[in-house]
PASE-29975 format. One record per residue (C-alpha): residue in three letters; y, z, x. Coordinates in nm, 2 decimals, padded with zeros to 4 digits. Example, Ala and Ser with C-alpha at 12.3 -4.5 7.8 and 13.67 -1.06 7.14 Angstrom:
<pts>
PT   fifi        y        z        x
PT    ALA   -00.45    00.78    01.23
PT    SER   -00.11    00.71    01.37
</pts>
This chain:
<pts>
PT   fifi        y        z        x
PT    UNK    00.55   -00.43   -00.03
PT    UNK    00.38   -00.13   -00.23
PT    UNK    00.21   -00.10   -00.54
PT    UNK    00.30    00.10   -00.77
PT    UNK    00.12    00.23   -00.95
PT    UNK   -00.19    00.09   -00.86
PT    UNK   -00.27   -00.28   -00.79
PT    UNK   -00.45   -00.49   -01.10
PT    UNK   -00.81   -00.40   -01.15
PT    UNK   -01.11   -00.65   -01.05
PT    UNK   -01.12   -00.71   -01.43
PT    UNK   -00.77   -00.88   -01.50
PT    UNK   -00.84   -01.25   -01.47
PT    UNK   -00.66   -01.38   -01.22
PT    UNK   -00.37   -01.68   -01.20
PT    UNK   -00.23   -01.88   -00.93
PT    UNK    00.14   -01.85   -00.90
PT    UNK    00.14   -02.24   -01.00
PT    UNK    00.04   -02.14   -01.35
PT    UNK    00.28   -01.86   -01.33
PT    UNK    00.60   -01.83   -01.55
PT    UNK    00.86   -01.58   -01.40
PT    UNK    01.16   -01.43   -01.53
PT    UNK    01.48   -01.39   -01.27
PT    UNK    01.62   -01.13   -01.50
PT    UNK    01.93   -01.10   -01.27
PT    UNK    02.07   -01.32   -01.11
PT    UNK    01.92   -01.43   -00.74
PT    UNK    02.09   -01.61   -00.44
PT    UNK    02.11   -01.99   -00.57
PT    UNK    01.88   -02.04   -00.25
PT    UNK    01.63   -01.80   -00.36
PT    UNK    01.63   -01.94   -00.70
PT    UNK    01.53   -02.27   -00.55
PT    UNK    01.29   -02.13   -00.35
PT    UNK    01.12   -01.97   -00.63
PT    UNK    01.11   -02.29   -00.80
PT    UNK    00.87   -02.41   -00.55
PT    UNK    00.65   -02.17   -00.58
PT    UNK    00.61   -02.08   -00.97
PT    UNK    00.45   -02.30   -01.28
PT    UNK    00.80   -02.23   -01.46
PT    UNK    01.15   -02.03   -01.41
PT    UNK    01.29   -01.84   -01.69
PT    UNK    01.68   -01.68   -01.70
PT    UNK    01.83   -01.48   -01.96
PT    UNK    02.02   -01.80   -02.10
PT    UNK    01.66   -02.00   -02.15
PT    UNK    01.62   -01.79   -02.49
PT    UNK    01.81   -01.68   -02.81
PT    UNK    01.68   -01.30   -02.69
PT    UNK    01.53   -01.10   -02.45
PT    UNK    01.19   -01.08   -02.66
PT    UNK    01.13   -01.46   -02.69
PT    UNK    01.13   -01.47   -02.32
PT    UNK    00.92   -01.12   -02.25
PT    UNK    00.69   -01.27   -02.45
PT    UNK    00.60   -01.55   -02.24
PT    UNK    00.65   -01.45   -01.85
PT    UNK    00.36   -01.33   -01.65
PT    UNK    00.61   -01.18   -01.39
PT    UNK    00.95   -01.02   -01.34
PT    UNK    01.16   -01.08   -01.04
PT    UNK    01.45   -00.81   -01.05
PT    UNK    01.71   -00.70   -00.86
PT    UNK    01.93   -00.44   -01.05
PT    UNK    01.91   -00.46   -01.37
PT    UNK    01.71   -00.25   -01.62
PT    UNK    01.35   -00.31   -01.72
PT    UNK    01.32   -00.13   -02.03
PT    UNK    01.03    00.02   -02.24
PT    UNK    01.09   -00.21   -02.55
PT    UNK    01.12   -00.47   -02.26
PT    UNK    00.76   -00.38   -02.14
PT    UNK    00.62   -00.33   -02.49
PT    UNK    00.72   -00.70   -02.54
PT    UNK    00.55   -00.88   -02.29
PT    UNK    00.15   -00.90   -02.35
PT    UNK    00.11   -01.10   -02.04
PT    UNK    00.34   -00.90   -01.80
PT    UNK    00.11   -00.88   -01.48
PT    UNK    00.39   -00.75   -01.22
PT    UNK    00.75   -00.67   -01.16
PT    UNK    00.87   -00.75   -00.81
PT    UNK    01.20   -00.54   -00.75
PT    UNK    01.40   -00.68   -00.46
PT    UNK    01.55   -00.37   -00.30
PT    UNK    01.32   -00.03   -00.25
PT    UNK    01.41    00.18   -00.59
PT    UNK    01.25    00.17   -00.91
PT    UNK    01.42    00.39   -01.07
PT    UNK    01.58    00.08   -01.33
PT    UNK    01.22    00.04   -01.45
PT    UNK    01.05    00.25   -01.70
PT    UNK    00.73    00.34   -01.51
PT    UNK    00.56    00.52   -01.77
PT    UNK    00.51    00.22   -01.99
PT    UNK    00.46    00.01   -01.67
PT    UNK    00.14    00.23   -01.59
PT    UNK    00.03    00.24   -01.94
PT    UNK    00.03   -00.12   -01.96
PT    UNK   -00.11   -00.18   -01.64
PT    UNK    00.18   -00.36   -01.50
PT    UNK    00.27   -00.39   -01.12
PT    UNK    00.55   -00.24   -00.98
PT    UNK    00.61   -00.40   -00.61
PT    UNK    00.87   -00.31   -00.37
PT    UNK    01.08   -00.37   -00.08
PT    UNK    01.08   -00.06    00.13
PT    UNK    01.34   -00.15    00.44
PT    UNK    01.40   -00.51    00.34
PT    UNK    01.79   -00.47    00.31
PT    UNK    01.77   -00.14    00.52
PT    UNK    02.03   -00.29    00.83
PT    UNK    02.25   -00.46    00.50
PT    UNK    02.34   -00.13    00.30
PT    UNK    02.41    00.08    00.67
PT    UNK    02.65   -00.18    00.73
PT    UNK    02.80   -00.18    00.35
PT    UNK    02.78    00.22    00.43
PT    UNK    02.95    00.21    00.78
PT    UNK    03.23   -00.06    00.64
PT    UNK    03.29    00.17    00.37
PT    UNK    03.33    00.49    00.60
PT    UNK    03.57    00.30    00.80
PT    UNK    03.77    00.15    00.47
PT    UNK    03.77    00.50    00.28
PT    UNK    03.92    00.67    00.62
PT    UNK    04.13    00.45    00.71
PT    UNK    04.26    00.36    00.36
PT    UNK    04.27    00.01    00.40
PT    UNK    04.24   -00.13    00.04
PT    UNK    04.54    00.09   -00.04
PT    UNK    04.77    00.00    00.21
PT    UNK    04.64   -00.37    00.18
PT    UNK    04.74   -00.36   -00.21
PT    UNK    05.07   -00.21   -00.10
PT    UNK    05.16   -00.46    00.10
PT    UNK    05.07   -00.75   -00.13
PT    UNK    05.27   -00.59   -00.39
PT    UNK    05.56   -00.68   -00.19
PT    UNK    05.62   -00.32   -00.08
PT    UNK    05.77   -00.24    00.27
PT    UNK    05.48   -00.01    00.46
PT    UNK    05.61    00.18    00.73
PT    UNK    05.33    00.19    01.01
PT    UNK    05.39    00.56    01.01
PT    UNK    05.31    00.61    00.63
PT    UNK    04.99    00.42    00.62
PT    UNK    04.87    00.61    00.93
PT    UNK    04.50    00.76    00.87
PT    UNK    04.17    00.95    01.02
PT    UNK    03.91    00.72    01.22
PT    UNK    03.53    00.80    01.24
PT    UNK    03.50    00.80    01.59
PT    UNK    03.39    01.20    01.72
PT    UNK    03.30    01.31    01.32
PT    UNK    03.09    01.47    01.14
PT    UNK    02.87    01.30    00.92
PT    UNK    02.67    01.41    00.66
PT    UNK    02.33    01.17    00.54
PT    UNK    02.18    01.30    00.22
PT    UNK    01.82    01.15    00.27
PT    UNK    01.64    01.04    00.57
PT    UNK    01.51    00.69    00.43
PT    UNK    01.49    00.32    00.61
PT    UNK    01.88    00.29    00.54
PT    UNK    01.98    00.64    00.65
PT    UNK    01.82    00.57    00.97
PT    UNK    01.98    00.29    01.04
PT    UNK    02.31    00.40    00.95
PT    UNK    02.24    00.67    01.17
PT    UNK    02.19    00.43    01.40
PT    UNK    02.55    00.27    01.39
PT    UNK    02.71    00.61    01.35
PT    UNK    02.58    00.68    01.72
PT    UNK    02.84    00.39    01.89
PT    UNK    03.12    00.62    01.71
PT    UNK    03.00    00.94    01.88
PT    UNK    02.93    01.14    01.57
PT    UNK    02.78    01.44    01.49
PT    UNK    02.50    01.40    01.23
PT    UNK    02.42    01.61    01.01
PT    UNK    02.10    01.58    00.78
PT    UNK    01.96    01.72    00.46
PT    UNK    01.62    01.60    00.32
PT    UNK    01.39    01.87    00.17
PT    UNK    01.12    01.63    00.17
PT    UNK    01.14    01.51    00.51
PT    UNK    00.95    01.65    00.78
PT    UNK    01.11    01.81    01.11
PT    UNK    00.96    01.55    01.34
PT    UNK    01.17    01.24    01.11
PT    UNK    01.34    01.06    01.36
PT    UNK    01.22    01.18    01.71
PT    UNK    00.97    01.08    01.94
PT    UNK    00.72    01.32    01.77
PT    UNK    00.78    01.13    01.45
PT    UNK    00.42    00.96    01.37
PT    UNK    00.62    00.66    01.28
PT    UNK    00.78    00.67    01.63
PT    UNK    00.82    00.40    01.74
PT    UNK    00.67    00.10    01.57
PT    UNK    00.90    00.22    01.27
PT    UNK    01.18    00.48    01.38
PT    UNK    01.22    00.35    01.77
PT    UNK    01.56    00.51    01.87
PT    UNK    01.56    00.87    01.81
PT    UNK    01.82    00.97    01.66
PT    UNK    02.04    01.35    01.75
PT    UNK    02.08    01.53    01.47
PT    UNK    02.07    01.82    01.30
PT    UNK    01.90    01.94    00.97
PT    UNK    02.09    02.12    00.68
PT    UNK    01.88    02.39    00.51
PT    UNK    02.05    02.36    00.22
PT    UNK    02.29    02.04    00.07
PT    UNK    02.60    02.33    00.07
PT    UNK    02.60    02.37    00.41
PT    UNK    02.59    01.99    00.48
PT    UNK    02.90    01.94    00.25
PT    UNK    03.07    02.21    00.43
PT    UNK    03.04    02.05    00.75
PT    UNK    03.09    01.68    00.67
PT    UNK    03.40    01.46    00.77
PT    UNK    03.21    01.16    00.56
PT    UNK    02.95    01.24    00.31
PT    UNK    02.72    00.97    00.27
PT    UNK    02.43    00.94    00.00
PT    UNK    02.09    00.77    00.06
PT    UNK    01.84    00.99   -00.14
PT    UNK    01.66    00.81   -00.47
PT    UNK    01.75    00.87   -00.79
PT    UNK    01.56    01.09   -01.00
PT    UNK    01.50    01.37   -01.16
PT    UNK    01.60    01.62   -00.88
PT    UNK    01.88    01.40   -00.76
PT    UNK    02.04    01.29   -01.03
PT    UNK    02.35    01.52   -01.12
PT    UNK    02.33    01.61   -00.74
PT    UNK    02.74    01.60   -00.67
PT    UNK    02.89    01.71   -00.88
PT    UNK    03.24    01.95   -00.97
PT    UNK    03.12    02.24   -00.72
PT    UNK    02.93    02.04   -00.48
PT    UNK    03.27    01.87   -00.44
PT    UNK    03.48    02.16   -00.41
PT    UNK    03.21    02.30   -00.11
PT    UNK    03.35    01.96    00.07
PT    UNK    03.66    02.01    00.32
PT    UNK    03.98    01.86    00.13
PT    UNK    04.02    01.57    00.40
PT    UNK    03.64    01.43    00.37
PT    UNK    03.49    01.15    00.18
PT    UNK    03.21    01.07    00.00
PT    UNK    02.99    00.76   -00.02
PT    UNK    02.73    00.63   -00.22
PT    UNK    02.51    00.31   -00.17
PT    UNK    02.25    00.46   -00.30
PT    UNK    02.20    00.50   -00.69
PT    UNK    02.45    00.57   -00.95
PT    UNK    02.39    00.91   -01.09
PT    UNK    02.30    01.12   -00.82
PT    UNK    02.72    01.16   -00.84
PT    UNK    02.92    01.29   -01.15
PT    UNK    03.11    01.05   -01.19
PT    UNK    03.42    01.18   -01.37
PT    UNK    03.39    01.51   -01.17
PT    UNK    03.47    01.26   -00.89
PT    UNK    03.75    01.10   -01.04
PT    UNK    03.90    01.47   -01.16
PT    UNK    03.80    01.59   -00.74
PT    UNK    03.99    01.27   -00.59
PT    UNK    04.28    01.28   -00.90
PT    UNK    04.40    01.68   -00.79
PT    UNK    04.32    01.63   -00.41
PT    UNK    03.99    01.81   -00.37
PT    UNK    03.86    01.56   -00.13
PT    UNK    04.02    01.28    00.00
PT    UNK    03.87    00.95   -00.10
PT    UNK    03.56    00.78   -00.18
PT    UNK    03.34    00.47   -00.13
PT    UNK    03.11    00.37   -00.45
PT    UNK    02.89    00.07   -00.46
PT    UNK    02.67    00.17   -00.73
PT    UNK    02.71    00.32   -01.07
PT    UNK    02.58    00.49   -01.39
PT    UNK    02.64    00.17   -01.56
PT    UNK    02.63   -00.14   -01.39
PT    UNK    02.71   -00.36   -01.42
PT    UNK    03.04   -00.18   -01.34
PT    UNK    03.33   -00.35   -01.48
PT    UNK    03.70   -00.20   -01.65
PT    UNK    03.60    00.10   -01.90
PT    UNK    03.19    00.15   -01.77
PT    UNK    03.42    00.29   -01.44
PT    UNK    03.64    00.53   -01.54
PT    UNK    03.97    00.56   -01.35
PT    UNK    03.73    00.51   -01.02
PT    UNK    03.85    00.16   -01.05
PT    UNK    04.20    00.25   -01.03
PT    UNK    04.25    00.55   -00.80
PT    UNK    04.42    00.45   -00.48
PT    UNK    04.20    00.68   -00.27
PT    UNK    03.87    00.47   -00.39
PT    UNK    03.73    00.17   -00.26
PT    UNK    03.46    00.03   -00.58
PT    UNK    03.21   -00.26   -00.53
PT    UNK    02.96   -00.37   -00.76
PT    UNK    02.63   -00.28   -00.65
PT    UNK    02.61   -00.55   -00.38
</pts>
C-alpha cells in the first residue's frame, strides 16, 4: 500500500484497530464485510445513520471502494485517521482537505491489476464481436442470420494502451496470445517500461512486452483497431477523448475505458458511435456512478455499446 500523503506523525496517539470504528462507505463483498468485522471495535454503513454527518463524526477510518469522499465529508469527521481505497486511484477523494487534515490516504497499487485486463480483454472481444447486440436480437425473438451478425476478431490487431500502469501491463500481457500489435502512449513513462532494461524488470514487469511508443496520443488513435484507456484521471487526463480525438480514430475501431470516467466525453462518444464515427465502445466506468438510466446518456441504449457499472 502507499501513503499518501504522508503517514501520521509520531504525535497522533495511536489506536488499535479493536478500538477502531470504520465506515464501509460502499458496499464490500459480503465476505469482506465479515472479515472486517473481525478485525474492527465497530462497523458502520450508510444505513447505520439518519446522515452522512452523524456517522463522519464518529469513524476513525474509511474503507472505500468507488464512491466519493468529499470535502464537507472530511470537514466532518474530527477523528478521521485514514482512508483505505480498495483499487489504486484516488481521484474520488478530495486530497487537499485530506492533507490539511492530516488524513491517510492508502492504496492498492496492482491489487486488481490481472481483474480489470481481463474486464478490458472481455470487453475487446464483446465490443468487436458485437455480442450483447446480437445476443439482445435474438432474445427479442428476432431471426439473426449468421451472415448479418458476422463481425471483426482481435486476433493480428492493433491495439492502442493509453498508460503503461500495473493493468496496462497486464493487458498487454493477454493481448500477446492474440498476436497484436501494441501500441503505447505514456508521456510519463520512461523508454525502458516494460523491457528487460526496465529497473522494475523482473521482480515487477517479468515478461517484456513488444511494443511500440506513440509520440503523441494522435498518432496512437490513428493506428488503433481497439483503443483502450488505462491512464488516471486528473487534471491532464480528464477531457482527454473527446469529439476530435474521436474523429482521428479509423471508423471501424473501438474504444474502451476501465479506467476512470472523465478522461472520455461522454456525449461526444455517444454523438461519435450515433453517426458512425467509430464503431462501438466498451465503458465500465463513468462521470457519474453510480451509472444508472439518465446519469448515462443514450450510452445505455446504443446497440454498438457494451455498459457495466464500474465493476
Amino acid at each position: 500500500m502507499t501513503y499518501l500523503p504522508t503517514p501520521p506523525s509520531e504525535s497522533t496517539p495511536s489506536i488499535s484497530a479493536k478500538e477502531a470504528t470504520v465506515y464501509l462507505h460502499t458496499p464490500f463483498h459480503p465476505k469482506a464485510e465479515e472479515y472486517a468485522k473481525t478485525k474492527f471495535g465497530k462497523i458502520l454503513r450508510p444505513e447505520d445513520a439518519s446522515s452522512v454527518e452523524e456517522i463522519m463524526g464518529q469513524v476513525d477510518g474509511i474503507l472505500l471502494r468507488v464512491s466519493n469522499i468529499t470535502r464537507d465529508m472530511l470537514r466532518a469527521a474530527p477523528k478521521l485517521r485514514i482512508i483505505s481505497r480498495n483499487g489504486v486511484g484516488v481521484d474520488n477523494i478530495h486530497m487537499p482537505t485530506a492533507r490539511e487534515r492530516g488524513v491517510v490516504v492508502t492504496n492498492c497499487p496492482g491489487g486488481n491489476a490481472q481483474a480489470v485486463a481481463e474486464l478490458a480483454l472481455t470487453l475487446a472481444l464483446t465490443v468487436l464481436r458485437r455480442v450483447v447486440e446480437i445476443d439482445n436480437r435474438i432474445r427479442s425473438g428476432e431471426k439473426v442470420p449468421s451472415i448479418t451478425a458476422l463481425a471483426p476478431g482481435l486476433f493480428g490487431k492493433t491495439v492502442g494502451l493509453i498508460g503503461m500502469g500495473d493493468i496496462a501491463y497486464e493487458f498487454a500481457k493477454l493481448l500477446l496470445s492474440f498476436n497484436c500489435k501494441i501500441i503505447v502512449y505514456s508521456p510519463t513513462s520512461p523508454s525502458t517500461r516494460w523491457t528487460t532494461a526496465d529497473p522494475k524488470h523482473p521482480h515487477k514487469y517479468p515478461v517484456e512486452i513488444p511494443h511500440t511508443r506513440a509520440a503523441t496520443l494522435p498518432e496512437l488513435l490513428a493506428a488503433a483497431d481497439v483503443v483502450s484507456i488505462h491512464c488516471p484521471l486528473n487534471d491532464s487526463t480528464r477531457g482527454l477523448i473527446g469529439k476530435d480525438e474521436l474523429e482521428m480514430m479509423k471508423q471501424t475501431a473501438v474504444i474502451l475505458n476501465t479506467a476512470r470516467g472523465g478522461i472520455i466525453d461522454e456525449r461526444q462518444l455517444e454523438d461519435a458511435l450515433e453517426q458512425g464515427v467509430i464503431a462501438g465502445a466498451g465503458i465500465d466506468v463513468w462521470e457519474v456512478e453510480p451509472a444508472f438510466g439518465e446519469t448515462m446518456g443514450k450510452l445505455g441504449k446504443l446497440r454498438n455499446t457494451v455498459v457495466l457499472p464500474h465493476l
